[in-house]
C-alpha positions as a printed NumPy array, in Angstrom:
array([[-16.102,   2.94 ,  20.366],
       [-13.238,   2.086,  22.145],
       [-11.334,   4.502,  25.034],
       [ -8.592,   5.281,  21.748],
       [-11.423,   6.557,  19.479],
       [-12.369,   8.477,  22.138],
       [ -9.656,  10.221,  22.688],
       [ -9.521,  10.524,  19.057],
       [-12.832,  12.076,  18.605],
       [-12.275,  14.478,  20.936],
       [ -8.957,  15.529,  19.274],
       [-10.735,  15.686,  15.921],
       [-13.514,  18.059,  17.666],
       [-11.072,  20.221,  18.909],
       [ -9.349,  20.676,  15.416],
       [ -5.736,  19.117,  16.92 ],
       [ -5.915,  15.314,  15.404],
       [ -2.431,  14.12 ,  14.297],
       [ -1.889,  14.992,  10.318],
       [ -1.184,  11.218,   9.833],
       [ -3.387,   8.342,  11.433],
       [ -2.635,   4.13 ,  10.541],
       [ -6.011,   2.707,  10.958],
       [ -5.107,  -1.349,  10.801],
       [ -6.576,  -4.131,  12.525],
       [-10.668,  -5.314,  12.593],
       [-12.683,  -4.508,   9.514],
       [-12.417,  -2.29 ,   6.396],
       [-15.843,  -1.149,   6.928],
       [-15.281,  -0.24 ,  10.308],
       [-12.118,   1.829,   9.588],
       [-13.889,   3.428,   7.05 ],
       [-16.57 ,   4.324,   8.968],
       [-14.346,   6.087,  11.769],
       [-12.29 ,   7.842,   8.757],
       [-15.619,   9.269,   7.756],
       [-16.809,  10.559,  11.181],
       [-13.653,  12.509,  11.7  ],
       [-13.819,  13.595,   8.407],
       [-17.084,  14.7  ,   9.274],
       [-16.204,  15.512,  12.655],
       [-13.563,  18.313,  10.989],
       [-15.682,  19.795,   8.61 ],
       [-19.173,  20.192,  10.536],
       [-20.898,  23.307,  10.343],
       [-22.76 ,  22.608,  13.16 ],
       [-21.309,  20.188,  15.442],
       [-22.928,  18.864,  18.763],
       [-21.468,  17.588,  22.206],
       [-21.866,  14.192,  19.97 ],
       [-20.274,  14.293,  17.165],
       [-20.998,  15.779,  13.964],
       [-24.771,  17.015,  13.034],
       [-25.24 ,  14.93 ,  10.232],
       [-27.48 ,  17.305,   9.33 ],
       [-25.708,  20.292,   7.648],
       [-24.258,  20.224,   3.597],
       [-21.109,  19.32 ,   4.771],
       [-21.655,  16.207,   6.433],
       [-24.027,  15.038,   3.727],
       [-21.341,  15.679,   0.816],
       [-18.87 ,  13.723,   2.885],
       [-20.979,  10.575,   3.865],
       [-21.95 ,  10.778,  -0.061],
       [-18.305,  10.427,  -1.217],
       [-18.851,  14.048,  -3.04 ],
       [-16.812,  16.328,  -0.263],
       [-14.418,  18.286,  -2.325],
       [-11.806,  18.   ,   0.417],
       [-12.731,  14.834,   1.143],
       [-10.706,  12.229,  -1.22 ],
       [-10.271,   8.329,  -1.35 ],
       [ -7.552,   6.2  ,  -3.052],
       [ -7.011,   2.638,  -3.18 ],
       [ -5.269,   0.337,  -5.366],
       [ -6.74 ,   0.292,  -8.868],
       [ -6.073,  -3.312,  -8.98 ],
       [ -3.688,  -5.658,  -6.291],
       [ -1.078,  -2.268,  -5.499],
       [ -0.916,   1.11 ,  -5.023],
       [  1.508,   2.27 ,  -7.437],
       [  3.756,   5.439,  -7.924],
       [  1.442,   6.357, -10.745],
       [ -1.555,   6.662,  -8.428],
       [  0.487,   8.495,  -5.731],
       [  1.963,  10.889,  -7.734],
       [ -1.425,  12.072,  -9.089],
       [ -2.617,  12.202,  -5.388],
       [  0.036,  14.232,  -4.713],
       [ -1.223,  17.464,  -7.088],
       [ -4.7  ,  16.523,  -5.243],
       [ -2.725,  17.263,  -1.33 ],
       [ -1.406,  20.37 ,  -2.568],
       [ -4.055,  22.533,  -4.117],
       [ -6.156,  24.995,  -1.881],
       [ -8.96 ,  24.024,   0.143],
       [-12.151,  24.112,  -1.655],
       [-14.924,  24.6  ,   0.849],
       [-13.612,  22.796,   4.184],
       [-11.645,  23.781,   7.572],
       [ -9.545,  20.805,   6.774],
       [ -8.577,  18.542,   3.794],
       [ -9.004,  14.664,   4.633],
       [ -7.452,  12.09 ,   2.258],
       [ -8.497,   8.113,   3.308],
       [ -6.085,   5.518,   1.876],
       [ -7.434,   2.303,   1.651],
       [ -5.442,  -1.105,   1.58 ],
       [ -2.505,   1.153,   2.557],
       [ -0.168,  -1.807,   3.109],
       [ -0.668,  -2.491,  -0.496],
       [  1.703,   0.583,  -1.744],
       [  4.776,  -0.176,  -3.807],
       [  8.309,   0.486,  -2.027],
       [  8.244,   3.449,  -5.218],
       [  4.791,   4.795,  -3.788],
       [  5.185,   3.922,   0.004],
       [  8.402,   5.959,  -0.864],
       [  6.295,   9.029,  -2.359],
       [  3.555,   9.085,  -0.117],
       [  6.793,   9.573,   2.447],
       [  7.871,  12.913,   0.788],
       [  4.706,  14.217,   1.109],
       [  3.979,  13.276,   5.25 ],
       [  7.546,  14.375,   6.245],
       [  6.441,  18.348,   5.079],
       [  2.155,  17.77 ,   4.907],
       [ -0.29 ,  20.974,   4.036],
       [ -1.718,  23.035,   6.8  ],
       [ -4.783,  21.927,   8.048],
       [ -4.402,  18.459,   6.012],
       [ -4.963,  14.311,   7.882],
       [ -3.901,  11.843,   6.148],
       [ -6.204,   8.083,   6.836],
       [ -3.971,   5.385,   6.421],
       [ -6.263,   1.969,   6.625],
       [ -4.462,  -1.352,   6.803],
       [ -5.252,  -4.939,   7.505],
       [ -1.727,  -5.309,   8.621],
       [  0.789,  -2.295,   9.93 ],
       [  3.645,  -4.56 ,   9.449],
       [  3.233,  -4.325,   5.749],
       [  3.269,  -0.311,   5.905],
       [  7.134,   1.133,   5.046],
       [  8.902,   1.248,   8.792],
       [  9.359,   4.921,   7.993],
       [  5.831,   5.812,   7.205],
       [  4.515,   4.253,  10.703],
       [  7.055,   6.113,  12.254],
       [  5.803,   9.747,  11.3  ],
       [  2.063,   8.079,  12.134],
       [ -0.173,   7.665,  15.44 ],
       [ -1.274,   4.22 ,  14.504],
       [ -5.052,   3.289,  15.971],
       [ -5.77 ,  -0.75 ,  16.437],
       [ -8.8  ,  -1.375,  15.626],
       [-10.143,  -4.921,  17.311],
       [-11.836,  -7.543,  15.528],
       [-15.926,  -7.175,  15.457],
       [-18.517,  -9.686,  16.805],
       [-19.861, -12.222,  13.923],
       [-22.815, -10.072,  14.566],
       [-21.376,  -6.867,  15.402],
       [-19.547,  -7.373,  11.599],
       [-22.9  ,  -8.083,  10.268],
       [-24.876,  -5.296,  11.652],
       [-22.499,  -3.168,  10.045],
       [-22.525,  -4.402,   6.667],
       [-26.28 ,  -2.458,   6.107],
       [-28.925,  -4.16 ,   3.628],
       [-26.877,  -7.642,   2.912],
       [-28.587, -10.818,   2.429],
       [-27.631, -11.766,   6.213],
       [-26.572, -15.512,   5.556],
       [-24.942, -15.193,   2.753],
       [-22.156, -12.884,   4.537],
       [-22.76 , -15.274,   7.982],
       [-21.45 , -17.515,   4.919],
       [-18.854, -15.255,   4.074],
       [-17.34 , -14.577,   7.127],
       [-17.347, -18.301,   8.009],
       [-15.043, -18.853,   4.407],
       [-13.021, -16.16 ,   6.031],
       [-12.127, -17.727,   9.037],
       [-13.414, -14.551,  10.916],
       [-10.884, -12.61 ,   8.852],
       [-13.786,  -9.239,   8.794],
       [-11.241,  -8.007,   5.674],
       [-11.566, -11.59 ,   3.537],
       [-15.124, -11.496,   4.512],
       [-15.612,  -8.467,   3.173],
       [-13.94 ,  -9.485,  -0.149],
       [-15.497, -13.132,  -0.462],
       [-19.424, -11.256,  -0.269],
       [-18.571,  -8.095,  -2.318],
       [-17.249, -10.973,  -5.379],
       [-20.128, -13.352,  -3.937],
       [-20.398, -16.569,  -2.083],
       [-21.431, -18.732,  -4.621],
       [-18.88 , -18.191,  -6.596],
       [-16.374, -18.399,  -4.307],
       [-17.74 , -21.634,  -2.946],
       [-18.091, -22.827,  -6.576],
       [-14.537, -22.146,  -7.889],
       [-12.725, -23.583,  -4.412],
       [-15.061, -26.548,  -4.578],
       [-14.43 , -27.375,  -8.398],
       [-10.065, -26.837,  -7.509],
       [-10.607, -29.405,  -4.798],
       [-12.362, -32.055,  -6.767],
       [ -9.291, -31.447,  -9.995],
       [ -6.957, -32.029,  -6.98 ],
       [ -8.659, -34.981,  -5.499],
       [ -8.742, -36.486,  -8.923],
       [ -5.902, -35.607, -10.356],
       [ -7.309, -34.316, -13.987],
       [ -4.974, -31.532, -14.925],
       [ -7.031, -30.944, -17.892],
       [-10.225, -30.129, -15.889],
       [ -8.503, -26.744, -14.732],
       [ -9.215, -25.613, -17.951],
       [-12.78 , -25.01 , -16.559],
       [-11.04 , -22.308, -14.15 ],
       [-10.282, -19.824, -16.173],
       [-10.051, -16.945, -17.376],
       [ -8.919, -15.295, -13.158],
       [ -7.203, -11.898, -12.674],
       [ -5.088, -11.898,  -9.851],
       [ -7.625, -10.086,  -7.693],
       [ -9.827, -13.993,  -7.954],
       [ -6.861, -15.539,  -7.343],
       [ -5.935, -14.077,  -4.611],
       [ -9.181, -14.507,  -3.215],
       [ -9.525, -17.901,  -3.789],
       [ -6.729, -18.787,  -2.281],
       [ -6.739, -16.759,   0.891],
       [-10.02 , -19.099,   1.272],
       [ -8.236, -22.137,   0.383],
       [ -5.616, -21.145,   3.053],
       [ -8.35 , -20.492,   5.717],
       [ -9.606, -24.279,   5.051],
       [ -6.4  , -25.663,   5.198],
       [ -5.686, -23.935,   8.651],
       [ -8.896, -25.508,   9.829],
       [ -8.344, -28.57 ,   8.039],
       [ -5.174, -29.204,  10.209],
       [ -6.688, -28.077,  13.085],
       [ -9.02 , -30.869,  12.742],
       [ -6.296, -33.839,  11.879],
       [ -7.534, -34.183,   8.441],
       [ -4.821, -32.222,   6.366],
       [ -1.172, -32.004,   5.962],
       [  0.784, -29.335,   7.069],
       [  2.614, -29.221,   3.261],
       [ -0.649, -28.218,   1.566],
       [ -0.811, -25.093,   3.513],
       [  2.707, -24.539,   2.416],
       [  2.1  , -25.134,  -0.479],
       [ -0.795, -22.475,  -0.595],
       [  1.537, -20.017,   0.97 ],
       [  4.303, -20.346,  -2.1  ],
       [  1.446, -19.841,  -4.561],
       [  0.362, -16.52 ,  -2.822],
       [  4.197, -15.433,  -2.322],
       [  4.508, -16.03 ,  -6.119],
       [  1.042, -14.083,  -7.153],
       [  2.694, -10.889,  -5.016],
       [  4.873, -10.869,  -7.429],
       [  3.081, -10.268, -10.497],
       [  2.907, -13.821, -12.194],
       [  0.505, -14.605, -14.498],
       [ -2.312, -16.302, -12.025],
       [ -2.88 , -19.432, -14.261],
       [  0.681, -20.353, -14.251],
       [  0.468, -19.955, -10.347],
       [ -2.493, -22.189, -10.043],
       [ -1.249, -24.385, -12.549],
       [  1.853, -24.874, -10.687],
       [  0.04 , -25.062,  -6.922],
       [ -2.565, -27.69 ,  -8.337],
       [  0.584, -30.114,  -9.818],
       [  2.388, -29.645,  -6.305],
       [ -0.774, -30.994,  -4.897],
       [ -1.469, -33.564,  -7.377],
       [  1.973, -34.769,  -5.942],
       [  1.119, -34.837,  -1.969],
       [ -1.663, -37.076,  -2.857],
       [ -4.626, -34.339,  -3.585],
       [ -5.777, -35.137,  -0.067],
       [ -6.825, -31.382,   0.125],
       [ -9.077, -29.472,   1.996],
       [-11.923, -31.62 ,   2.848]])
């Protein structure tokens, strides 16, 4: 644990952490295992010169996701809307059930709607008593400029390759050394890439670069159905290996602008076919010279 987690841990021990933390940087595992500890860490019944006892019914209902005052949200499918915030919102206000404090962890926070972001706002500028707020971002440029403000934002630095895999508990181990290679080291795409599954990944990149390569427009039939969540995905990786690609001399800087547009238009909620449709003709036209 770094010196800032420290320091952290000792606030949370002493019951005077900051009501609003911005976890972003390093891994989503690893920011959700801190928010747990100091959810833990708040709540103990018996806390040591350690950390929380892991022993008592409080720590077990929080590492078992069934705290009462313990509560996650994330985005039900690429954002966090206003929908899902203002529901949270009855959730931050009602009485402590069993707890000393009331934790709420908000994962993929730089995924909130200007509407949400916006929401979430109203309720940080005037939070409960004895209420933290988790915040966990890849990115803390992509949280409202307002939000981070009001927040003590915590880096969190990238992991090892086997620090990140030591963490992930009972994984097949080279299929997410696999996984985090597709990523580019990006611990967060990792993460993605072996919770959807290599192979499939691997599979779905590999069959887009052989369409491209040949040109066959009607072959990406074979691609569908996506949601936007595989799209995404997919092209994140396709993005990684066209970094590395020029790195290595062997693509064009276009294709990874290319990739860029396509992701810039899927943000803003086109249909994903039409968005790969449209990224595989702009390729057809550079030559399909693409990712090798």
């Amino acid at each position: 644990m770094n010196l800032q987690l420290d320091l952290l841990e000792k606030a949370a021990r002493e019951k005077r952490l900051a009501h609003l933390l911005l976890f972003h940087g390093g891994s989503e595992q690893h920011q959700r295992a801190v928010a747990l500890r100091f959810a833990q860490l708040l709540n103990c019944r018996q806390p040591t010169a350690e950390g929380p006892c892991q022993k008592c019914y409080a720590c077990h209902k929080i590492i078992s996701g069934n705290h009462p005052d313990v509560s996650w949200m994330k985005p039900l499918k690429t954002t966090i809307g206003i929908e899902q915030v203002l529901g949270w919102q009855q959730k931050v206000y009602l009485k402590h059930y069993e707890g000393n404090y009331k934790v709420f962890i908000i994962e993929q926070a730089d995924s909130l709607t200007l509407p949400a972001a916006n929401g979430l706002l109203k309720v940080i500028e005037e939070p409960p008593e004895r209420t933290v707020i988790i915040l966990c971002a890849h990115n803390a440029e992509g949280i409202l400029p307002t939000i981070q403000s009001r927040a003590q934002l915590v880096y969190f630095p990238d992991l090892s390759e086997d620090n990140w895999l030591n963490g992930l508990g009972e994984v097949d181990q080279q299929e997410a050394a696999l996984a985090f290679h597709l990523s580019g080291k990006n611990q967060s795409l990792a993460t993605a890439i072996l919770e959807y599954g290599v192979p499939l990944v691997k599979e779905w990149v590999t069959k887009f670069r052989i369409i491209v390569e040949e040109r066959n427009f009607l072959k990406l039939f074979s691609l569908f159905p996506i949601d936007k969540n595989q799209a995404t995905l997919y092209l994140q990786v396709m993005e990684v290996q066209a970094q590395e690609g020029i790195s290595e001399g062997s693509n064009h800087p276009v294709e990874l602008l290319a990739l860029g547009k396509a992701m810039a238009v899927l943000r803003q909620q086109v249909n994903p076919r039409l968005v790969i449709e449209v990224l595989a003709l702009e390729l057809f036209q550079q030559g399909g010279d693409f990712c090798d």
